[in-house]
NUZA-119248 format. One record per residue (C-alpha): residue in three letters; residue number from 0; x, y, z. Coordinates in steps of 0.02 Angstrom, whole numbers, plus 50000, padded with zeros to 5 digits. Layout:
<atoms>
atom resn:ALA resi:NUM xx:X yy:Y zz:Z
...
</atoms>
This chain:
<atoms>
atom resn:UNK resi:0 xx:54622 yy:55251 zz:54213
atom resn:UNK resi:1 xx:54658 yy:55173 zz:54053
atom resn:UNK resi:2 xx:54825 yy:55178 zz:53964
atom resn:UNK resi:3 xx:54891 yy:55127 zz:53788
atom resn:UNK resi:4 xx:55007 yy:55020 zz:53767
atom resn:UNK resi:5 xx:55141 yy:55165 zz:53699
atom resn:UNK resi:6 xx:55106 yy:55246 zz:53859
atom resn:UNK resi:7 xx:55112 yy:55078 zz:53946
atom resn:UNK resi:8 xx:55297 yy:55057 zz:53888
atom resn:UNK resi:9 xx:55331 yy:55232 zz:53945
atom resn:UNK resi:10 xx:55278 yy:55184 zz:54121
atom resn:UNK resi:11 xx:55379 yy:55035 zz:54133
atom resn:UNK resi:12 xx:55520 yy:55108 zz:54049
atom resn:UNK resi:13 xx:55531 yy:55259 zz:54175
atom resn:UNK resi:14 xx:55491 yy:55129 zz:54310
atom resn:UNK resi:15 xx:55638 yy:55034 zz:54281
atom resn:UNK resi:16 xx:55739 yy:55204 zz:54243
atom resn:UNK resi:17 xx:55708 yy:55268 zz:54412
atom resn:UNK resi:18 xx:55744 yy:55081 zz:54491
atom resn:UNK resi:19 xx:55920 yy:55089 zz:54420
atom resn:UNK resi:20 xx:55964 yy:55280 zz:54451
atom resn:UNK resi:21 xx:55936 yy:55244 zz:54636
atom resn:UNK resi:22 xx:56004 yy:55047 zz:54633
atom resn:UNK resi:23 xx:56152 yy:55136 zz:54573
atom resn:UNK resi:24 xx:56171 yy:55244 zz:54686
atom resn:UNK resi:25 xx:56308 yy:55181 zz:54789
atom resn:UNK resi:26 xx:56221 yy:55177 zz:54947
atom resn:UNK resi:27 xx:56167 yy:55033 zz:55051
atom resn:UNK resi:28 xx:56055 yy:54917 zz:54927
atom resn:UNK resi:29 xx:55963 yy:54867 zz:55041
atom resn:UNK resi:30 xx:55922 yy:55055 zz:55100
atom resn:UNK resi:31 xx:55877 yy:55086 zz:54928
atom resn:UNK resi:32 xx:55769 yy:54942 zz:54882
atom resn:UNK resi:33 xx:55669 yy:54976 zz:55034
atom resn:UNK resi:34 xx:55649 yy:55157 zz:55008
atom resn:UNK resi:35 xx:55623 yy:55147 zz:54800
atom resn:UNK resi:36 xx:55484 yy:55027 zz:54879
atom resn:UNK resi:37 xx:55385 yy:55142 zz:54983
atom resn:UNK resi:38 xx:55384 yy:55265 zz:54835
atom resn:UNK resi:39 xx:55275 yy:55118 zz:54727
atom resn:UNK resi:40 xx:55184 yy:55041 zz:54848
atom resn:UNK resi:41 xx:55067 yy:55059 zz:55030
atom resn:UNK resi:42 xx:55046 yy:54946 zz:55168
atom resn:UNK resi:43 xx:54868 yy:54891 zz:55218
atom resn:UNK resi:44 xx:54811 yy:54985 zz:55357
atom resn:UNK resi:45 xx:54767 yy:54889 zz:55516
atom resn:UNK resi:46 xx:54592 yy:54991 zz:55544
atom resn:UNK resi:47 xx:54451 yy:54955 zz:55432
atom resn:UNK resi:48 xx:54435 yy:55094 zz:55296
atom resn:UNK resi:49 xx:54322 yy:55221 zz:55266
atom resn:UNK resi:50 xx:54184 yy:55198 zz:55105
atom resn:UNK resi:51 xx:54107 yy:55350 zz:54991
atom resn:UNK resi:52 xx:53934 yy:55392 zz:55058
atom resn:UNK resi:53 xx:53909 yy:55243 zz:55182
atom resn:UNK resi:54 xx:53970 yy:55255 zz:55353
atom resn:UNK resi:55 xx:54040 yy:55080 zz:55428
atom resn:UNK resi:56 xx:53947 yy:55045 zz:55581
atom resn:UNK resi:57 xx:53943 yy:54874 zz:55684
atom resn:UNK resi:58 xx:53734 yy:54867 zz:55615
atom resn:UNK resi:59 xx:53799 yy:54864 zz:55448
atom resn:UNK resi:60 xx:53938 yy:54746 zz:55465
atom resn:UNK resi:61 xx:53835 yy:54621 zz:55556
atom resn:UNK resi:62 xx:53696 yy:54636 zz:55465
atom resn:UNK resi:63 xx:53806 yy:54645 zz:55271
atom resn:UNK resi:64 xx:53937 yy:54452 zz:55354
atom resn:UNK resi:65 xx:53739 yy:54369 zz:55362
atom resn:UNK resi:66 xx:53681 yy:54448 zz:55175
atom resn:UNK resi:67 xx:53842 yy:54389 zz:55119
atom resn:UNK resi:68 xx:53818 yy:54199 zz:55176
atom resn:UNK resi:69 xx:53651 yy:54188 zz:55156
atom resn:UNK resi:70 xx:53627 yy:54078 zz:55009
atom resn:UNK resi:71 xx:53428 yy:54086 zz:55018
atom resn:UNK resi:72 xx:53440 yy:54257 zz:54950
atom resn:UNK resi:73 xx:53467 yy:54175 zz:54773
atom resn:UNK resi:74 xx:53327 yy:54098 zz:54668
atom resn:UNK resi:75 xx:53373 yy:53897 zz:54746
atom resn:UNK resi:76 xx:53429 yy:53947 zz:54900
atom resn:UNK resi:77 xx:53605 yy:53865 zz:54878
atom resn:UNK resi:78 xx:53711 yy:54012 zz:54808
atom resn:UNK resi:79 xx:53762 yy:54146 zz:54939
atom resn:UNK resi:80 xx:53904 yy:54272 zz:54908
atom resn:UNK resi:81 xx:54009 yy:54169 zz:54991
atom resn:UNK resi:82 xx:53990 yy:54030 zz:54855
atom resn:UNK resi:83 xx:54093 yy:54124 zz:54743
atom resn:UNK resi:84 xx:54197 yy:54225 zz:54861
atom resn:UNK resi:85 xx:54248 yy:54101 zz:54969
atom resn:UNK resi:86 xx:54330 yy:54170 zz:55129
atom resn:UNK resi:87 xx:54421 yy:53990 zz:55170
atom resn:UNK resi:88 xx:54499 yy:53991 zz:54998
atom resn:UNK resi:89 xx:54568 yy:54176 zz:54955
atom resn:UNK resi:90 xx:54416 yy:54256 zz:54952
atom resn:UNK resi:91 xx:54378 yy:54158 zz:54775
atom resn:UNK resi:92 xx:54301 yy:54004 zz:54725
atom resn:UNK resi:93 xx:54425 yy:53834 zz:54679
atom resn:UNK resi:94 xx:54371 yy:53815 zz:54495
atom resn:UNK resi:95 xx:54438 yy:53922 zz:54346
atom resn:UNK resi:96 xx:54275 yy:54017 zz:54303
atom resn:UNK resi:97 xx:54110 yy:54001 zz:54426
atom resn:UNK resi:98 xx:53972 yy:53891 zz:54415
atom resn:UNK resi:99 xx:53798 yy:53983 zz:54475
atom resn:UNK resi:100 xx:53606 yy:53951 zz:54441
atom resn:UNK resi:101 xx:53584 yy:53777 zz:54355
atom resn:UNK resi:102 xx:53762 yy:53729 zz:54343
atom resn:UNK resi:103 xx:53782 yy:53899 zz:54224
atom resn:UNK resi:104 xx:53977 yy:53891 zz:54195
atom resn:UNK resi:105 xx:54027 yy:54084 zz:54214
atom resn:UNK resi:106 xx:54144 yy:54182 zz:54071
atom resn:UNK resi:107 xx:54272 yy:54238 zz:54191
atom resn:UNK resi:108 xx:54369 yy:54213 zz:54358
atom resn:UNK resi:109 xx:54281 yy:54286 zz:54542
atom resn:UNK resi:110 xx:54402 yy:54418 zz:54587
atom resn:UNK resi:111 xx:54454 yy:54402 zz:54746
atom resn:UNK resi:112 xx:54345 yy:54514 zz:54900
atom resn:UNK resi:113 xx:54484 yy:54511 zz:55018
atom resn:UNK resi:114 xx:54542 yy:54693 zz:55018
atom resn:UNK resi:115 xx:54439 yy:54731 zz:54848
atom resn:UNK resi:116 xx:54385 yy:54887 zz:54957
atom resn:UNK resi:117 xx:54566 yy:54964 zz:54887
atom resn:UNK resi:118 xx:54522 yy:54942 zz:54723
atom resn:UNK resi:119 xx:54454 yy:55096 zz:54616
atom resn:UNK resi:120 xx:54332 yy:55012 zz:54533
atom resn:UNK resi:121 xx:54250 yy:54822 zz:54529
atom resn:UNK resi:122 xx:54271 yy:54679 zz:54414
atom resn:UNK resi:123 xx:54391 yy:54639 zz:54281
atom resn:UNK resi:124 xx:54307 yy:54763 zz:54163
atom resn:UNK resi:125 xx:54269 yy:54913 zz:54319
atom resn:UNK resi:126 xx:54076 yy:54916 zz:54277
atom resn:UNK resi:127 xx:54054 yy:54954 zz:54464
atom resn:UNK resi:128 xx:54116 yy:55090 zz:54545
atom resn:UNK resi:129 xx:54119 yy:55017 zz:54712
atom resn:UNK resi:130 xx:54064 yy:54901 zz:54816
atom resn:UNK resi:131 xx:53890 yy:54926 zz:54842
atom resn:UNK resi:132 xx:53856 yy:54934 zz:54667
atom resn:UNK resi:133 xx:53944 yy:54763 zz:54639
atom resn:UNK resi:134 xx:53827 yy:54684 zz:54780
atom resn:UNK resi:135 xx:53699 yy:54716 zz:54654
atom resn:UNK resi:136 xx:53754 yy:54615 zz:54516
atom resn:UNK resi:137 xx:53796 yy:54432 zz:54530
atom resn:UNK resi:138 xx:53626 yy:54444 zz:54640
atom resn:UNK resi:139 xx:53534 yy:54472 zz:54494
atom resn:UNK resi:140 xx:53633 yy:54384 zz:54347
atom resn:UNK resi:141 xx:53544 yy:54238 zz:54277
atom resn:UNK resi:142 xx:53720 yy:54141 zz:54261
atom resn:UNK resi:143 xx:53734 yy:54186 zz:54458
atom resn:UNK resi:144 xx:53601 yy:54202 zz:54589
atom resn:UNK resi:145 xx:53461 yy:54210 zz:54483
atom resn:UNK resi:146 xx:53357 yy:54339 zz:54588
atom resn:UNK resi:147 xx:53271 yy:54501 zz:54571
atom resn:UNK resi:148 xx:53265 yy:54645 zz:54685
atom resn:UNK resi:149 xx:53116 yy:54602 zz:54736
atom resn:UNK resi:150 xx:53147 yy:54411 zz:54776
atom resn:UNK resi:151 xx:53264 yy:54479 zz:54883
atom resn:UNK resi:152 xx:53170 yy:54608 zz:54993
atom resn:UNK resi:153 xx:53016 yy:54460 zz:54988
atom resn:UNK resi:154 xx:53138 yy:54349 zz:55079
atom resn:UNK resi:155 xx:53225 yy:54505 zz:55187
atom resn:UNK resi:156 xx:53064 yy:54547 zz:55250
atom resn:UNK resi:157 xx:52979 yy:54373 zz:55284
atom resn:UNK resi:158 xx:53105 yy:54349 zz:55409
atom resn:UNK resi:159 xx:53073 yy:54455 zz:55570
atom resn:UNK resi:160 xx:53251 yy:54439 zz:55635
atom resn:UNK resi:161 xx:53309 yy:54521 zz:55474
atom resn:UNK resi:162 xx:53182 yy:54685 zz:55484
atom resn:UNK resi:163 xx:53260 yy:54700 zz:55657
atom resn:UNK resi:164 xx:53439 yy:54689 zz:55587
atom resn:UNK resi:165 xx:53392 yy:54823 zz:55448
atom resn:UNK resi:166 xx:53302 yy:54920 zz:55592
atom resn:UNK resi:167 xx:53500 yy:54941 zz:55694
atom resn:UNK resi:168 xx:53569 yy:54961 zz:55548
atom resn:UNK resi:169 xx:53496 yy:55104 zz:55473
atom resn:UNK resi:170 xx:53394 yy:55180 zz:55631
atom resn:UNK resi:171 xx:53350 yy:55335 zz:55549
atom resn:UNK resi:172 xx:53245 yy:55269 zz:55410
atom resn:UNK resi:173 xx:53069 yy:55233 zz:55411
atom resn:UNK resi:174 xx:53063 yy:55058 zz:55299
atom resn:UNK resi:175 xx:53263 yy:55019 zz:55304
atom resn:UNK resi:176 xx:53230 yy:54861 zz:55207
atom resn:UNK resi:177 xx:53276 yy:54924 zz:55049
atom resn:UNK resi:178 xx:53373 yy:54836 zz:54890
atom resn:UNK resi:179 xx:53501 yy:54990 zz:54916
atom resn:UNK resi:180 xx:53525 yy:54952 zz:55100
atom resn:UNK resi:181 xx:53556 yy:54758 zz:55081
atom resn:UNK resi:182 xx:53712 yy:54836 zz:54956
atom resn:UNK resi:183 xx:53767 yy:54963 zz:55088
atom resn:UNK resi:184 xx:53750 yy:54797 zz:55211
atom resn:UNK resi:185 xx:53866 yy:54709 zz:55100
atom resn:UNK resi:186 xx:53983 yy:54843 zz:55062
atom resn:UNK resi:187 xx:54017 yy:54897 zz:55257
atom resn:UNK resi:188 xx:54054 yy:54688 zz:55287
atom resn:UNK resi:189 xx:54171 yy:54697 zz:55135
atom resn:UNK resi:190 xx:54286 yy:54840 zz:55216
atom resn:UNK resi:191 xx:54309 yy:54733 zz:55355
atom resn:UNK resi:192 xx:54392 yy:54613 zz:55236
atom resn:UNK resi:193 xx:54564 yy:54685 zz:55228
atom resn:UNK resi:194 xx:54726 yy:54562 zz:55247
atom resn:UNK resi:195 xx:54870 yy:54684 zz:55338
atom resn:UNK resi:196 xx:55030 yy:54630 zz:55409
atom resn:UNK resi:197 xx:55082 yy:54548 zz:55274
atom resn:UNK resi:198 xx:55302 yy:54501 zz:55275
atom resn:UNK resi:199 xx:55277 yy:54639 zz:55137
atom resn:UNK resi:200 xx:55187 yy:54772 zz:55257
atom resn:UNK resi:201 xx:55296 yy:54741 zz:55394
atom resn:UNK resi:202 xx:55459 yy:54784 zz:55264
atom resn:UNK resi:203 xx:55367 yy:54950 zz:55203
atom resn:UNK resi:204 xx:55355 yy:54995 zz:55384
atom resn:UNK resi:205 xx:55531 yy:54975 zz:55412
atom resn:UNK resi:206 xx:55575 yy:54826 zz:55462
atom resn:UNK resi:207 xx:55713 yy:54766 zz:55327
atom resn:UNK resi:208 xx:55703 yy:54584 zz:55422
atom resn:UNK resi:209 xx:55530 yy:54546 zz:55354
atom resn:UNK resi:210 xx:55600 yy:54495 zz:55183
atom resn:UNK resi:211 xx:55717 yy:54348 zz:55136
atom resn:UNK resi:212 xx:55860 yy:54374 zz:55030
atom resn:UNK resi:213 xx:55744 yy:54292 zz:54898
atom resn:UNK resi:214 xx:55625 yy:54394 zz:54905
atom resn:UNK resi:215 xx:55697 yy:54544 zz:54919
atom resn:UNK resi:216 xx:55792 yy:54508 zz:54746
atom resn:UNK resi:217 xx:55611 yy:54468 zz:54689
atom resn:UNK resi:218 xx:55539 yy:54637 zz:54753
atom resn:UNK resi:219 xx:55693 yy:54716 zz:54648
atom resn:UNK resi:220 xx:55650 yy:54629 zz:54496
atom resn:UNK resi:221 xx:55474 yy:54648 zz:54513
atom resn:UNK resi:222 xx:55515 yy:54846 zz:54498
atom resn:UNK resi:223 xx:55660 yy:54846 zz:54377
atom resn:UNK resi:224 xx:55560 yy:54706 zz:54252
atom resn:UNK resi:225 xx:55434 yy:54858 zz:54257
atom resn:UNK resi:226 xx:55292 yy:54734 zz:54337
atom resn:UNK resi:227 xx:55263 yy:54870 zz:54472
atom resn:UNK resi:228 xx:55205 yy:54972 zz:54297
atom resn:UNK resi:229 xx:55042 yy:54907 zz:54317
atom resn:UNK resi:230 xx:55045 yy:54819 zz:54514
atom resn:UNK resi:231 xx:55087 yy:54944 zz:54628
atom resn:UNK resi:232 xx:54974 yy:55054 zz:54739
atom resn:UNK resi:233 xx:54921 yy:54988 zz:54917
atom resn:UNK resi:234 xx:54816 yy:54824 zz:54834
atom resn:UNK resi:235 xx:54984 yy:54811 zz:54712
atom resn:UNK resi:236 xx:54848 yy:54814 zz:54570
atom resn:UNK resi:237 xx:54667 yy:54860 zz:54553
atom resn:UNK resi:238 xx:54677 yy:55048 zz:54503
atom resn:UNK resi:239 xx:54725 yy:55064 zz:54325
atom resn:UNK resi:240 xx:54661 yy:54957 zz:54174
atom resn:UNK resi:241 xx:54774 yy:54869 zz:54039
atom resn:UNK resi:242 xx:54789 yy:54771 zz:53874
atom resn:UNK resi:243 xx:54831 yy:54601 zz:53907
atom resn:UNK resi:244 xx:54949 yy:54560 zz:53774
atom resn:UNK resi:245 xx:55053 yy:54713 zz:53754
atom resn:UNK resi:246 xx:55191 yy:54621 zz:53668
atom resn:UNK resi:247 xx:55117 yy:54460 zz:53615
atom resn:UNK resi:248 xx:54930 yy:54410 zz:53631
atom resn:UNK resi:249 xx:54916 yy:54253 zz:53734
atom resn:UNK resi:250 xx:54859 yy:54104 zz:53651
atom resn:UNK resi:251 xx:54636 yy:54090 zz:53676
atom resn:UNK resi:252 xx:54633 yy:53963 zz:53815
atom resn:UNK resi:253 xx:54690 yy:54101 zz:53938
atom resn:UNK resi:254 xx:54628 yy:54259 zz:53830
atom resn:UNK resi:255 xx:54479 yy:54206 zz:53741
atom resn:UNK resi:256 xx:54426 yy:54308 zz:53578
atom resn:UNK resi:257 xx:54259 yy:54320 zz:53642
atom resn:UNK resi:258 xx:54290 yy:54410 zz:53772
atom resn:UNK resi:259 xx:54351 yy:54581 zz:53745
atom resn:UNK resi:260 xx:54357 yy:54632 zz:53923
atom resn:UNK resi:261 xx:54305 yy:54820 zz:53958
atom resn:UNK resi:262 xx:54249 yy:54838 zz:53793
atom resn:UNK resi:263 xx:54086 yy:54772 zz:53831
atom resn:UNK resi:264 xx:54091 yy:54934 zz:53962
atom resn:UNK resi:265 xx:54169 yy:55074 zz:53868
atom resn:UNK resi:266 xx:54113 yy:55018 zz:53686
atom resn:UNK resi:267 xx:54276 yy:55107 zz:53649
atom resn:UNK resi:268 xx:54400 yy:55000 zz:53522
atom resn:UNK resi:269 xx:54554 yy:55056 zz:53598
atom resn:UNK resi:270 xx:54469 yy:54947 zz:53764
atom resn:UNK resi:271 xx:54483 yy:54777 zz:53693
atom resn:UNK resi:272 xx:54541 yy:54659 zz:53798
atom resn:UNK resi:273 xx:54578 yy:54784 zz:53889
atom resn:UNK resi:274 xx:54560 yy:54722 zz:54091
atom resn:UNK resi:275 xx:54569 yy:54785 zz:54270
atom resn:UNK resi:276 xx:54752 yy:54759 zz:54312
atom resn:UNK resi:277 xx:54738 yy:54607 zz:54455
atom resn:UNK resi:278 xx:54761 yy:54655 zz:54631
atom resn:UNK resi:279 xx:54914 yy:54539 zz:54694
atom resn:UNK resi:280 xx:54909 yy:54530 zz:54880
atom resn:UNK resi:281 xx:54861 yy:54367 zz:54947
atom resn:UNK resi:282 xx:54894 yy:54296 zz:54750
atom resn:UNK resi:283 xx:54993 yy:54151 zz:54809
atom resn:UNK resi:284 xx:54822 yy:54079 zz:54889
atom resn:UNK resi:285 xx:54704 yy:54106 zz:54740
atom resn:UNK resi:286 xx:54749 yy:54009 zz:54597
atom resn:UNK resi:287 xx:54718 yy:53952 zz:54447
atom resn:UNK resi:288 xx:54756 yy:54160 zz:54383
atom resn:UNK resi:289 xx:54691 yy:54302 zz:54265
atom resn:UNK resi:290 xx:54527 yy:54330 zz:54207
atom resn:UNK resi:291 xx:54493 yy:54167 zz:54118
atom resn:UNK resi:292 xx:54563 yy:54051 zz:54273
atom resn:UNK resi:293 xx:54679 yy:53942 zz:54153
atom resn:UNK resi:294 xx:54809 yy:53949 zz:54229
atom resn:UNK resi:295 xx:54869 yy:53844 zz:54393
atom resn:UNK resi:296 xx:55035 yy:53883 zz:54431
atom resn:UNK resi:297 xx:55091 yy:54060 zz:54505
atom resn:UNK resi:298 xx:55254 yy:54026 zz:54415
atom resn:UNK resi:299 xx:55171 yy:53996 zz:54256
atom resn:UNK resi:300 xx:55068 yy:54161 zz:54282
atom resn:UNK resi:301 xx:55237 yy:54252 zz:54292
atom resn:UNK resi:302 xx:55312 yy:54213 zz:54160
atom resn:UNK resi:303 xx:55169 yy:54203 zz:54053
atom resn:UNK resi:304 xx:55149 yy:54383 zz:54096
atom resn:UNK resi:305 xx:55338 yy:54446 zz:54096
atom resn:UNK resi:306 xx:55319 yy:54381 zz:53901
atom resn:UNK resi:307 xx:55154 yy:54456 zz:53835
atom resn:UNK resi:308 xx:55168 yy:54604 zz:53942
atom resn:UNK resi:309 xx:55343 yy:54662 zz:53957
atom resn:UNK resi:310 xx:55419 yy:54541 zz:53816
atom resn:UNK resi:311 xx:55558 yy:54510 zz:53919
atom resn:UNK resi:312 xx:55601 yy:54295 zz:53945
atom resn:UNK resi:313 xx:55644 yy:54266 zz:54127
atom resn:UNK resi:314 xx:55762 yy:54136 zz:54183
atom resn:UNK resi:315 xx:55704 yy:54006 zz:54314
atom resn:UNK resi:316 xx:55793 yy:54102 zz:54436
atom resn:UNK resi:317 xx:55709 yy:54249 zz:54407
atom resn:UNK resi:318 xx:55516 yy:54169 zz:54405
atom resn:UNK resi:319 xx:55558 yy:54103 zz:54568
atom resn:UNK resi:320 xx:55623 yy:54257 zz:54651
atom resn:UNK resi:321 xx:55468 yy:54342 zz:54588
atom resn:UNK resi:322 xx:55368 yy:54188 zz:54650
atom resn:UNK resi:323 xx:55440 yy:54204 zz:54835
atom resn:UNK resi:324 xx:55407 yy:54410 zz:54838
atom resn:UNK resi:325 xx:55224 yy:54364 zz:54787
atom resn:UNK resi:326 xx:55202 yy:54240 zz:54929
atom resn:UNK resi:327 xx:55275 yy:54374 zz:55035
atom resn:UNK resi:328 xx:55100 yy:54502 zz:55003
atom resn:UNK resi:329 xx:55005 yy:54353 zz:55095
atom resn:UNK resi:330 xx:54932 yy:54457 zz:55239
atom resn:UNK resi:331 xx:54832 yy:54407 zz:55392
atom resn:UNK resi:332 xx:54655 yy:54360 zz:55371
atom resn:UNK resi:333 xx:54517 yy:54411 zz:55470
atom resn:UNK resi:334 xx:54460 yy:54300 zz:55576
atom resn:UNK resi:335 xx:54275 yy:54242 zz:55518
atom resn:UNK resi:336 xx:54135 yy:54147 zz:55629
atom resn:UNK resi:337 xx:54009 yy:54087 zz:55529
atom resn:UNK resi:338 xx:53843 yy:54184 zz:55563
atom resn:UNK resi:339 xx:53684 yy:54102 zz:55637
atom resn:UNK resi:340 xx:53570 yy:54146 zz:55517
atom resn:UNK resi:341 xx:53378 yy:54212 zz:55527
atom resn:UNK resi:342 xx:53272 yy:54077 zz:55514
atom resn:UNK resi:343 xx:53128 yy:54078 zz:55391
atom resn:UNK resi:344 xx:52952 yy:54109 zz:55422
atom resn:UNK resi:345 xx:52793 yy:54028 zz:55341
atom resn:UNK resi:346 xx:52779 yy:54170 zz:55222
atom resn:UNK resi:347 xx:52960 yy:54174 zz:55148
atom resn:UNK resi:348 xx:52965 yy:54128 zz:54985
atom resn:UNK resi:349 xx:53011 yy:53963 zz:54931
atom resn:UNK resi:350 xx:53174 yy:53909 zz:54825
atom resn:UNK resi:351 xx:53177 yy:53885 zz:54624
atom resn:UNK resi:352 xx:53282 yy:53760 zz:54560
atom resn:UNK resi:353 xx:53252 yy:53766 zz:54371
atom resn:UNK resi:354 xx:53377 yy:53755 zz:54237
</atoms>
């Protein structure tokens, strides 16, 4: 979904509306907060979701945690997906844009793959509906991995251990190694990445002690600012896309001209710099934020975004309640052992480090 910025402003504005009918209420605040809460937003579920057209299975998920560490899957054998979507660091790399094949400095930010499984579509621009079809890409982008389809089933099936793991994973097929299959892998791994229990879950499930004063008066002005306009859902983002800059463009560093977001997707001129609205839970362990990675400080991304989006200036009381409500969608991460990987046989092809 993709909204204009007049209907934007009509979102926010009804968002606050309804915020300050029921605030006003006269009934227990904190009643109210909580239950004008649960009408915006979903806590993670504790059981690992299900995915369109690809049943999770233990095969799968074993098989998809080794695909997605398995760096000799790209052309030099040093990038996995795990390179850029670091599970020890948010489930995102530590520098503002990535750096794959031959030191290639990336255009934008990893998104995160902790809990990505909420969103509707994938990266900032949505070019992939789902997971399986953003397995495909960064495997195959020159600035990335580097590979081909067929690189990767050459190295898949030169490894013995990995035609067994295809074999339990997709036991009704005749030749399971397929480039389709090693997405499907991916994609049932990448369910399993889901964050619940979060101080934020636990207050959406009723427990009103889950929340500090602080950040309960940042959960209230994270609705009545209208930020919940755009973050709200279950992944508090990730389902609707955007213009950033609905007030006031930001200055290039963080949105630069060149890149005019899900225009490159749509072709559509009402979709420039138009972008994915961010998923926020576990923001408060991912910086440096947005699309362009420019900008370190969680704070800074607040009120850089309550100006350009809302136009509204925020005192430094009012960043930092917002601040403490963000650190409060930090959730519990899955615990991850680090696979033993196949080994490699005398056939499997051989890395390519050019530049």
């Amino acid at each position: 979904m993709n909204m204009s910025i007049p209907e934007l402003r009509l979102v926010a504005e009804a968002s606050i509306l309804a915020v300050g009918l029921l605030m006003s209420s006269g009934a227990n605040a904190d009643d109210d907060l909580m239950r004008n809460a649960k009408q915006i937003f979903h806590p993670i579920p504790s059981v690992i979701p299900a995915v369109k057209d690809n049943p999770v299975t233990h095969g799968k998920i074993e098989l998809g945690k080794m695909l997605f560490f398995d760096p000799r899957l790209s052309a030099s054998g040093i990038i996995s997906c795990n390179t850029c979507h670091n599970l020890g660091t948010g489930g995102v790399d530590v520098g503002p844009t990535s750096v794959g094949h031959g030191w290639k400095v990336g255009l934008r930010r990893a998104p995160t793959v902790y809990n990505a499984v909420f969103n509707a579509a994938q990266f900032w621009d949505g070019r992939a509906a789902d997971l399986k079809a953003q397995a495909t890409g960064p495997v195959q982008a020159s600035a990335e991995m580097n590979a081909t389809p067929d690189h990767v089933l050459g190295i898949l099936n030169s490894m013995p251990s990995y035609v067994v793991l295809f074999k339990n994973a997709f036991p009704t097929e005749a030749r399971p190694v397929t480039f389709e299959n090693f997405a499907k892998a991916i994609e049932a791994f990448e369910a399993t990445l889901i964050t619940p229990a979060a101080p934020f879950d636990q207050y959406l499930e009723g427990n009103a002690h889950a929340l500090d004063d602080q950040q309960k008066s940042g959960l209230a002005l994270f609705m009545e600012k209208g930020c919940s306009s755009c973050h709200n859902g279950i992944n508090l983002g990730g389902q609707a896309y955007f213009p950033f800059g609905v007030t006031q463009k930001p200055n290039a560093s963080v949105l630069p001209d060149a890149d005019k977001g899900r225009f490159a997707v749509t072709k559509a001129v009402g979709d420039e710099y138009v972008f994915r609205a961010a998923p926020l839970r576990n923001v408060a362990l991912r910086a440096p934020y947005f699309h362009s990675g420019q900008v370190w400080s969680l704070k800074q991304a607040v009120a850089l975004m309550s100006e350009v989006q809302l136009g509204a200036k925020l005192s430094d009381r009012e960043e930092s309640d917002i601040v403490a409500f963000l650190n409060s969608l930090t959730g519990r991460l899955p615990k991850i052992e680090y696979p033993v990987l196949p080994t490699r046989s005398n056939t499997t092809p051989k890395p390519s480090i050019d530049r």
